[in-house]
N, C-alpha and C positions, 0 to 999 in steps of 0.2 A: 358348553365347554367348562372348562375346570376353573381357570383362574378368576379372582374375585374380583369384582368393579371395582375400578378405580376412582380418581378425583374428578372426574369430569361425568357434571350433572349425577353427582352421586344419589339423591335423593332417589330421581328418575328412573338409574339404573336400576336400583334393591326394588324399586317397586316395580319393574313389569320381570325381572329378570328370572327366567324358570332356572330353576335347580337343576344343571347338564353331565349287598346287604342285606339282607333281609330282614322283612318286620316283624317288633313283637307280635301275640297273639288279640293283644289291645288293639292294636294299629291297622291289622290284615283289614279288616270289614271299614275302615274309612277309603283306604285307596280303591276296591273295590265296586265302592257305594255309588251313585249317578248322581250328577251334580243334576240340585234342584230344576225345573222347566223356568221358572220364574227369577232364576240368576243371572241376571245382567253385570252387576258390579265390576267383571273383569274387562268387558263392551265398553263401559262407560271410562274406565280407569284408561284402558287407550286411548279413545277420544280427546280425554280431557289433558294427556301427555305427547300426545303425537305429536302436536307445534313444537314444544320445547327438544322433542327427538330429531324430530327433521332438522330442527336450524344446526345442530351439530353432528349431521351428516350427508355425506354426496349421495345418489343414484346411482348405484354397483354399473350400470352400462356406461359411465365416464369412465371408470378404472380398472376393472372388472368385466368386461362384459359377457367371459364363460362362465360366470359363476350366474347373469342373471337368464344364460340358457341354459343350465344345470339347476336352476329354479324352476324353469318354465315345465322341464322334462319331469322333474319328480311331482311338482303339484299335477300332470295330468294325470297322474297314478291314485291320485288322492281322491276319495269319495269323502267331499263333506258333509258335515251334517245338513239337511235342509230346514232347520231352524235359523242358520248363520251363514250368514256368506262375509268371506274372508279378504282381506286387503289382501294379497300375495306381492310382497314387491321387498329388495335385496335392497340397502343402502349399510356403504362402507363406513364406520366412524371414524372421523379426524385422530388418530391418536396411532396410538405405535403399541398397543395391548394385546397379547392373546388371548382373546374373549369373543363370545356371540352368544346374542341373546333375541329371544324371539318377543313380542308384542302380543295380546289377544286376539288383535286384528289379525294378524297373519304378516306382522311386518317384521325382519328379520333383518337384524343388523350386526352388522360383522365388523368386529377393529380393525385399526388399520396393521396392526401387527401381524393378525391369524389370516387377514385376507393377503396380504403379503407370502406368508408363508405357504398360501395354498400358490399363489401364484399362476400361471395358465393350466395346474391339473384339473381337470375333471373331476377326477375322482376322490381328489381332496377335498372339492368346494362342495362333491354330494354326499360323502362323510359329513360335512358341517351343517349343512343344510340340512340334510334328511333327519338329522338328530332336532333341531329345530323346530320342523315341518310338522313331528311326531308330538315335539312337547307341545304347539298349537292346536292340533285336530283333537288330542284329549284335553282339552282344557285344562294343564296341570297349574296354570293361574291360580285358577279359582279352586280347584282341588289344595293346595299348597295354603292360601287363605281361609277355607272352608276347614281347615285340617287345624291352622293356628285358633282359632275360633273355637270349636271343640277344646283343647289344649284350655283356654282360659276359662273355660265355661266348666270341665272336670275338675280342674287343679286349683282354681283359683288364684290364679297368676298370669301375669299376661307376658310375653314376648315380643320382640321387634326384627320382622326381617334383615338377616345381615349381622346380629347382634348374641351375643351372646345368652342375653337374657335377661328381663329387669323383673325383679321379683317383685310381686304387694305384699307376699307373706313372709316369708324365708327365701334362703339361697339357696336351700336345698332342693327346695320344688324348682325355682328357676333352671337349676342344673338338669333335673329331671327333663324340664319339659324340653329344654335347648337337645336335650338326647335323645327325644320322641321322635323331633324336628329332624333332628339331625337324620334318625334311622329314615321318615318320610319323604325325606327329599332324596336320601340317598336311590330308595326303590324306584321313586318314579324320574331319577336319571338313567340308571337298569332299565328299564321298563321303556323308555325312549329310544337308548341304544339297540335294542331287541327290536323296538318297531322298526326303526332306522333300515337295519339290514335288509328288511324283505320290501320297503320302499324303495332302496338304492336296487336289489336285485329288478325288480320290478321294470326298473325306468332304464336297466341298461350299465349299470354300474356295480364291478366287483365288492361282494361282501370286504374283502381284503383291505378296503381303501380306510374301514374305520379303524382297525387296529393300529394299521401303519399310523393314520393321524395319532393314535391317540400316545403309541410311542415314541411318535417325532415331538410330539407337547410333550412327552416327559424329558426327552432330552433337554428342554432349558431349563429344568428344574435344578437348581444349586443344591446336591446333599439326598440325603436321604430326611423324608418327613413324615413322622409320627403321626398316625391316623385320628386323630381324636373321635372319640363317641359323639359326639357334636358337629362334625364334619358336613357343610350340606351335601358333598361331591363324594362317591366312593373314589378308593386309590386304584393306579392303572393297573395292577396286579389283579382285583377283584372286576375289574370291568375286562379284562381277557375272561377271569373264569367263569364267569355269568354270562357270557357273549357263547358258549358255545353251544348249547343246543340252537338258537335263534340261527350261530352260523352257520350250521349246517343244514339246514333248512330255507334260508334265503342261500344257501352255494349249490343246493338242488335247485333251486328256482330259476336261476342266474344261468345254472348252465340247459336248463330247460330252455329258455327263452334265447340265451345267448349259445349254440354251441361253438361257431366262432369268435374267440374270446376278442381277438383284436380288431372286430369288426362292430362289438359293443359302442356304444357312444363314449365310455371312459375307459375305453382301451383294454390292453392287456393288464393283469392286475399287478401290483409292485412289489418289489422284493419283501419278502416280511419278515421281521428277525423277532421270535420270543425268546426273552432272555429270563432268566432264573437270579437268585440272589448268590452271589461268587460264595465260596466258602473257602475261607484263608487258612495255611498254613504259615508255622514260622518254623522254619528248621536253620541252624546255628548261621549258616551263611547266606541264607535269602528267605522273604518270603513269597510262598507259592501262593496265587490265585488263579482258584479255580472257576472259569466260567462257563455253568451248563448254557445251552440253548440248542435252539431249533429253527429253522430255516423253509420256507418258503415260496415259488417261482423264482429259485435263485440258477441261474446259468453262469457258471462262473463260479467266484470267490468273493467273499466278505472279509476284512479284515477285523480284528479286535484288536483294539488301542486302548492302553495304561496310560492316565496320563495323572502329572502331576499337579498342573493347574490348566484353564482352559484360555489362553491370550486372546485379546480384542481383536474380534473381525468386521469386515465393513460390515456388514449388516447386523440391527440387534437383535438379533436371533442366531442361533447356534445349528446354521442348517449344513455348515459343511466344515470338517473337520482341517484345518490348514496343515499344507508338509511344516514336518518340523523335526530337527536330527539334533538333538539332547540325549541327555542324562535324565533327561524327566518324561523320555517317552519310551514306551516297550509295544511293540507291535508282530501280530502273528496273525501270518493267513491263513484262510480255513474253506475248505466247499464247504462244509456243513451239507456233509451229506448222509448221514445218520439220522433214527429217529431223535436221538439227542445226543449232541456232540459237545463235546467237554473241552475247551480249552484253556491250557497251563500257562501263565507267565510269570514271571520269575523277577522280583525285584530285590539284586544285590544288598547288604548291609554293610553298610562301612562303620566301622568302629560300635560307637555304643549307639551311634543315630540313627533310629528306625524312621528311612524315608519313607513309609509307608502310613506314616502317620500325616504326610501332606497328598496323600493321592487326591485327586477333586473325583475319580470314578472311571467307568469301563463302559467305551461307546466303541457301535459297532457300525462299518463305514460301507459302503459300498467300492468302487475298483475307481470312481472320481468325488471319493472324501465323503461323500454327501452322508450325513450323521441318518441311520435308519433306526437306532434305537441304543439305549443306556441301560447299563446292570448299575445300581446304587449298591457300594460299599458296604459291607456289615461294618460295626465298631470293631478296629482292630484289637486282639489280644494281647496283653502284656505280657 
């Protein structure tokens, strides 16, 4: 998943936590390469943190217990290596974060935020999991530390998971290498997501279920956020367009295995809204926002809602949009029945004060609120 560890057991986290773009010409032949026969270090690094993981987390069948039969179903899909045999087991962590990160062992632990958010779907918790599952059977552990190692041993510098970079020579190689890293981690989150699909397909589970997740995780994202070169996560815009040969190929699988869709283990797959970047107009009496997008298994209507800030809901997460009849709200229904449909909203200008300058962004709702995805704002023009 996207967001970074938090304060709880931070050490622990940066060090099992896999990376959830493509590479230079330098880089292609590490991710590619086979991790040594005689590499244990990622084996032992679980071992030696597992205690301190468990004591700050439950066994997903207290809380959870579809998410730890939506584990059972996708590791039967898994051929692992016969060098390793894998702990397979879900536990939820105490906290309120949307994160998950998987172990060497095979132990895969989800906050209490992102496990929340999946709540009794199916096919949210094998979006989570299979992405997980994918980043354990490659070992991108040890690929990820095998890759940093490399990095100090060419450059002469070394790096710290999590960190920007600590130079021994210059800040300029530091910089360098954190953008090696950055591009490394980003491919083999790519490269997880692709596996993911045809594991989810496999076990029973709509390809569909990982976009949705990954644009329902953009929805709490506050603003628009500048990608840095350094990045270990690519942004939701580049993991839709890297996701599409794998999806159509796990959506051939899926409906090979599955031709009754709602007879699958995760259902019928869920509405799915791509959304594009709005392009503003300002003309003398309003500005116009334009929002492309596209739409799929939608029966019915979608709404798109302007709003100008987003108000506290019970939950801390932003999973359902509350009624709300203001000056600071513009709302337009749409099938979205086009290969891509455009919709206009119009926010009025009083005097010299451009309310456009406090919009918080453009989410798109289903017919009960429920937030299915977010268009981020361009910076408005003066």
């Amino acid at each position: 998943m996207r967001v970074e560890p938090h304060d709880l057991l931070p050490a622990l986290m940066v060090a099992l936590l896999c990376c959830f773009g493509g590479l230079n010409a330098a880089s292609q032949s590490t991710v590619d390469r086979d991790i040594p026969t005689n590499f244990k270090l990622d084996m032992q690094t679980a071992a030696r943190l597992r205690p301190q993981l468990l004591a700050a987390s439950d066994p997903a069948s207290e809380l959870y217990p579809i998410g730890r039969i939506v584990l059972e179903r996708l590791v039967s899909q898994v051929a692992s290596p016969a060098s390793f045999k894998f702990t397979w087991e879900l536990r939820i962590v105490r906290d309120d974060q949307l994160n998950a990160y998987a172990s060497p062992d095979g132990t895969i632990y989800v906050e209490g935020g992102l496990a929340e958010l999946a709540g009794s779907s199916a096919g949210l918790w094998a979006a989570i999991l299979s992405h997980e599952i994918a980043h354990v059977i490659r070992r991108d552990w040890a690929r990820r530390y095998l890759f940093q190692k490399e990095l100090e041993v060419s450059g002469g510098f070394a790096i710290v998971f999590g960190d920007p970079g600590l130079p021994s020579t210059s800040w300029s190689s530091a910089d360098k290498a954190s953008q090696e890293m950055g591009r490394y981690c980003r491919q083999l989150e790519l490269e997880a997501d692709q596996e993911s699909l045809m594991l989810m397909a496999r076990a029973g589970y709509h390809p569909d279920f990982v976009p949705s997740l990954h644009h329902i995780l953009h929805a709490q994202e506050s603003g628009k956020r500048p990608q840095s070169l350094a990045a270990m996560h690519p942004c939701w815009e580049e993991r839709d367009r890297e996701l599409s040969r794998a999806y159509t190929a796990a959506s051939i699988e899926f409906n090979r295995r599955w031709p009754a869709w709602y007879a699958s283990p995760g259902g019928n797959p869920p509405i799915l809204v791509f959304t594009e970047e709005p392009v503003v107009r300002r003309t003398p009496a309003a500005w116009e926002i334009l929002v492309p997008l596209r739409c799929q298994n939608l029966a019915g209507a979608v709404e798109v809602v302007l709003r100008n800030d987003v108000p506290a809901v019970e939950s801390n997460w932003l999973t359902r949009l509350p009624d709300r009849e203001d000056s600071g709200e513009i709302r337009e229904l749409t099938g979205c029945t086009s290969t891509k449909t455009t919709v206009t909203l119009r926010v009025n200008r009083v005097g010299d004060t451009d309310s456009a300058t406090r919009l918080d962004g453009v989410y798109v709702v289903d017919s009960w609120g429920v937030v299915l995805a977010k268009a981020d704002l361009p910076k408005m023009p003066h």
